[in-house]
N, C-alpha and C positions, 0 to 999 in steps of 0.2 A: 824266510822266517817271518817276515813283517807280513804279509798276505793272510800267511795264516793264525797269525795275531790277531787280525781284523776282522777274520770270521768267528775268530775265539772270543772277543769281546761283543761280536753283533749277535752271538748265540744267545737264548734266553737260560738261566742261570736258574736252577732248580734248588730247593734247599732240602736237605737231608731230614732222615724223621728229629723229630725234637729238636728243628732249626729253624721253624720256620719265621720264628723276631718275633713271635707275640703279637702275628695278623691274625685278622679273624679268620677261620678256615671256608667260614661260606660266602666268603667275598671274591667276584667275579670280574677279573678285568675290563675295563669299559673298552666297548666296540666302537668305533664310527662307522656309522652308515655312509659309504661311499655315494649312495643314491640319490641322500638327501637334497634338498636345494640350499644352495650356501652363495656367496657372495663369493667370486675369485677376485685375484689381487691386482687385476686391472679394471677393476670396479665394474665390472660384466657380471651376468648372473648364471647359476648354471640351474636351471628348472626340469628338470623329467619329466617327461610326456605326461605321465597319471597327475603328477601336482598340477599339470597345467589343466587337462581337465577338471581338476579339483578345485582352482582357482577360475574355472571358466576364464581361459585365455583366449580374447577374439582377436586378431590382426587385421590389417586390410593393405591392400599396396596404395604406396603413395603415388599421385598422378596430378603431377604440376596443371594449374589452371589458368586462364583469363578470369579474377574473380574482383570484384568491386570493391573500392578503398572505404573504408569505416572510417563510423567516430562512434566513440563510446561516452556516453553522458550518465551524469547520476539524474533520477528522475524520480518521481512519486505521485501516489495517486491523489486525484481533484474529482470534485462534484463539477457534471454537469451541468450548468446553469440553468440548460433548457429541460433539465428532467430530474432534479434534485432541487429543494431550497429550504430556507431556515423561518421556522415559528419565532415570532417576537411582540411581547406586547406593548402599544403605543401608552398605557398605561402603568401608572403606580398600583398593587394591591396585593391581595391574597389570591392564591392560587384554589380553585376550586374545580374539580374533577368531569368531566364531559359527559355525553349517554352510556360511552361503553368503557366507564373510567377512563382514567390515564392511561395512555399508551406504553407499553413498552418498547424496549428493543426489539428490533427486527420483526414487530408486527408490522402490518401489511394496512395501509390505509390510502383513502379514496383523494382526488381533490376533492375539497369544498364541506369534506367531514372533519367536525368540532372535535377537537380534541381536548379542548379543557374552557375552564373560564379564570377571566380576572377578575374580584372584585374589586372597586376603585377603593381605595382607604385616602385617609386624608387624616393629618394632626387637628388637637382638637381647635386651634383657632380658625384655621381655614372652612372647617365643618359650621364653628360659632359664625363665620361671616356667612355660609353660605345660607344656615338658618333664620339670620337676622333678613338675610335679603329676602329670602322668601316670605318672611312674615310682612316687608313692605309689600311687596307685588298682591298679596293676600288681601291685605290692607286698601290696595288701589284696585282691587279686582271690586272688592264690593262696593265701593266708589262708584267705580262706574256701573255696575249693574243698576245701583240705585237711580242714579243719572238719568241711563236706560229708561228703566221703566218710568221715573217721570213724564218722561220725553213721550212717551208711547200713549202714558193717558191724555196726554195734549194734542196727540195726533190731531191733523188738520187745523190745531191753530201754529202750530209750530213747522218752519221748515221742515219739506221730507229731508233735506240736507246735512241734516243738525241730528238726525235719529239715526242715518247711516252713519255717521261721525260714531255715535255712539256706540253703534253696535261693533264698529271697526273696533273701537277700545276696550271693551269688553273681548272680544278675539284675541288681540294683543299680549292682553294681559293675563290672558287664560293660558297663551301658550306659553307666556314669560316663566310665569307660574312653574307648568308642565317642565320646562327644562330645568329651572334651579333645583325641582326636587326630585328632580329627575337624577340628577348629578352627582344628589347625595348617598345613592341607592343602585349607580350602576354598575354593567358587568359588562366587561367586553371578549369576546364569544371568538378562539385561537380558531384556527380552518388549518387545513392540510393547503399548500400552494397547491401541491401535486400528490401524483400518486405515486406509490413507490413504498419503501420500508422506512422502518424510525431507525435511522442511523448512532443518533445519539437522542441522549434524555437527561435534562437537568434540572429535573423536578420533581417534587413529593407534594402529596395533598397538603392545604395548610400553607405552605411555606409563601413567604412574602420576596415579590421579586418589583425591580426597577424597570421602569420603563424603555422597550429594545435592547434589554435582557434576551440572550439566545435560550431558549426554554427544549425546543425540539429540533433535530435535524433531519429532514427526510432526503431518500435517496432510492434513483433506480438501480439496480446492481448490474440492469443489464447495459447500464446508458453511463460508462464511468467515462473520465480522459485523465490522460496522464500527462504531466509537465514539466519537459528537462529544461537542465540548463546550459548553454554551449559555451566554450567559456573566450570562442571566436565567433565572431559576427559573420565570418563567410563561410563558416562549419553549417550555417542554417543554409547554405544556396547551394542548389541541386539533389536535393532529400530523392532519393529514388523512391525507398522504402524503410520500412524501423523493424525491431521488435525489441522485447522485453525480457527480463527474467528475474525473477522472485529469488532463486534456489541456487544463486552462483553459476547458471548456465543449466542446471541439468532439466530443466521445462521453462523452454522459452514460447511465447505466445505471438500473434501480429499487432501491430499496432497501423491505424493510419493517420496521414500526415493532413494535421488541420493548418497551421501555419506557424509564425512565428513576430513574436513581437517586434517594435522600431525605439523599445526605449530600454536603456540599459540597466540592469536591474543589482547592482554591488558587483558591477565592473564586469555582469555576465549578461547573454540575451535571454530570455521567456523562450520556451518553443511548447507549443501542444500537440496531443496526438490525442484519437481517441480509439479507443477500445472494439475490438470486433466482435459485433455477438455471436455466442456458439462457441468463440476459439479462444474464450479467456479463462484464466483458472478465478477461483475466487480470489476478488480482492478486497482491501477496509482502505476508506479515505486517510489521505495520510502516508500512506506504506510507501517505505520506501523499494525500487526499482533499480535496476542496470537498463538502458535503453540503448540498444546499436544500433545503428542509421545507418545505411548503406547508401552509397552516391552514385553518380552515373562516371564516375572516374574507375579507370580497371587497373589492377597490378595481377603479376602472376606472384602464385603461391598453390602449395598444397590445402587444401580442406580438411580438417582433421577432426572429431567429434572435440568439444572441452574436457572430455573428462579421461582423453589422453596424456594431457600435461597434469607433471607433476614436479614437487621438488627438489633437489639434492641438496645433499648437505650445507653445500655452501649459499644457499636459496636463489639457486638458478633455475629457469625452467627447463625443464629436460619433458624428454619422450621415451619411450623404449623400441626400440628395435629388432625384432625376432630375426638373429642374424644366422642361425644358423637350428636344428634341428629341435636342440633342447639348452641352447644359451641367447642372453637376450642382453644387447648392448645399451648404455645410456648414449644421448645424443642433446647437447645443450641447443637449443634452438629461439626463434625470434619469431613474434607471433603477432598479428592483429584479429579482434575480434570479427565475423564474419557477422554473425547471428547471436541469438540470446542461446545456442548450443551449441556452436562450431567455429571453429578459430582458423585463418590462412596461418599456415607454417611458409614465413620468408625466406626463413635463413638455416642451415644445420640438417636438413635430410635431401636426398635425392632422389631421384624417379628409379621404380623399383623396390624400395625400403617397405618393408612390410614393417605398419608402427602398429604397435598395440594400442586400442582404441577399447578395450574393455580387460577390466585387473587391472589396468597401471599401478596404479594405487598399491594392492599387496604386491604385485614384482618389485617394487620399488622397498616393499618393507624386507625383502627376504637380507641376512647379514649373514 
């Protein structure tokens, strides 16, 4: 009796006409797609060949390695000193505009081409002294010219000694002259150090600036270096090689190893690198960098692209592992940086393990 109880209640149960409770008649039972990709309850995934296509799912087998021990530094970019430098004028004044106006951003200029003028300005008492002086020196110019020519019509009874005296002070005073009024009327004339682009600009026609005031900054874009900070003084000894990465790892660049500092900078050391032309993405001074230094020290580990790891819930780093045809396991793992795009897996997979190394990312979303 009980058996057939149990198929009497696992039957579906039909209702008679003019019974059916007040559903609506074109309402269609929901189906589940046994197909779909879903999350099973040992937190494995189950994906279908076509999703995986759809998802462009790449794996690759994992193969322990002899690979070099990292450090990972925070770093940012700097001006070269030998191919970048900064306009500054040694004067007080107004800003007034060069041959081919004020430079912008990221125009392109020569060394030794003017980029703007100063004129000197001065308050009005310094101007009153510097008029008064002048009109002395004026004063003493015609002094001696008169002197001078005295001197000149007495020629041969008066020392030749006494007429060179003279004319020495008339010179003097001529160029005294020349410069105090000179001073009150000058321009001092900005030059590009070098060649390269205007990096920055912090000037408008008109505008009045201070003396070694930064006004321009030029820079090569192809001649940058970048400057981390270690935050152990023996992390700087035995630098094999560096690189870089702007994007969290997914376009890393080279860097090479210029040296590193002997004085300690807020309890960290200086270290530079500089830039390879051809194989850098664009950079702006300033930006900050991920920089991984590779040493001549070897640990074994897997190689894994970065943009295999991802996170689980509990903010572990995991990987995934296509363990089987169309299901794909998580694997918590331990990792050091390799490169600015590939990371040693230490700890958590084994030789053989095919990880996914392209989709992690949506595997990881499917619930």
């Amino acid at each position: 009796m009980l058996p057939f109880l149990a198929v009497a209640l696992a039957a579906p149960a039909f209702a008679g006409p003019g019974h059916d409770g007040g559903h609506d008649h074109d309402e269609m039972p929901v189906v589940t797609n046994p197909d779909a990709p879903k999350r099973l309850p040992d937190g494995s995934v189950f994906l279908p060949k076509l999703s995986q296509r759809q998802l462009d799912v790449r794996t690759v087998v994992a193969e322990p390695q002899s690979l070099p021990r990292t450090w990972q530094w925070v770093g940012k970019v700097v001006m070269d000193p030998n191919a970048g430098g900064k306009v500054q004028p040694t004067i007080e004044g107004r800003v007034e505009a060069g041959p081919r106006g004020l430079p912008v951003l990221g125009q392109a200029v020569r060394k030794g081409e003017v980029l703007a003028h100063v004129r000197a300005s001065a308050n009005p008492i310094e101007r009153a002294a510097q008029q008064a002086q002048a009109a002395e020196l004026r004063a003493s110019l015609d002094t001696a010219k008169k002197q001078l020519a005295r001197l000149q019509e007495l020629e041969g009874s008066v020392p030749r000694k006494e007429i060179e005296a003279a004319q020495t002070e008339v010179r003097s005073q001529g160029e005294r002259l020349a410069a105090v009024a000179g001073s009150l009327n000058t321009a001092e004339a900005l030059v590009a150090p070098v060649s390269g682009v205007i990096a920055a600009s912090n000037v408008v026609a008109g505008q009045v600036v201070d003396a070694r005031e930064v006004l321009f900054e030029i820079i090569d874009p192809a001649r940058l270096q970048v400057e981390a900070i270690a935050h152990d003084a023996t992390q700087a000894d035995g630098v094999a090689q560096a690189s870089a990465s702007v994007d969290g790892g997914r376009t890393a660049f080279p860097l090479t190893w210029v040296g590193a500092g002997r004085a300690l900078r807020e309890q960290s050391l200086p270290v530079l690198f500089r830039t390879v032309a051809g194989k850098t993405p664009p950079l702006a001074v300033g930006q900050p960098l991920q920089v991984i230094v590779q040493t001549h020290e070897q640990i074994t580990g897997i190689p894994v692209p970065a943009a295999a790891l991802v996170k689980n819930p509990a903010n572990q780093e995991i990987v995934w592992v296509h363990r089987s045809a169309e299901r794909f396991v998580p694997r918590t793992v331990r990792q050091h940086p390799l490169d600015g795009a590939t990371v040693t897996i230490t700890d958590g997979l084994a030789a053989g393990d095919r990880v996914v190394v392209q989709g992690a990312a949506l595997v990881n979303q499917v619930r």
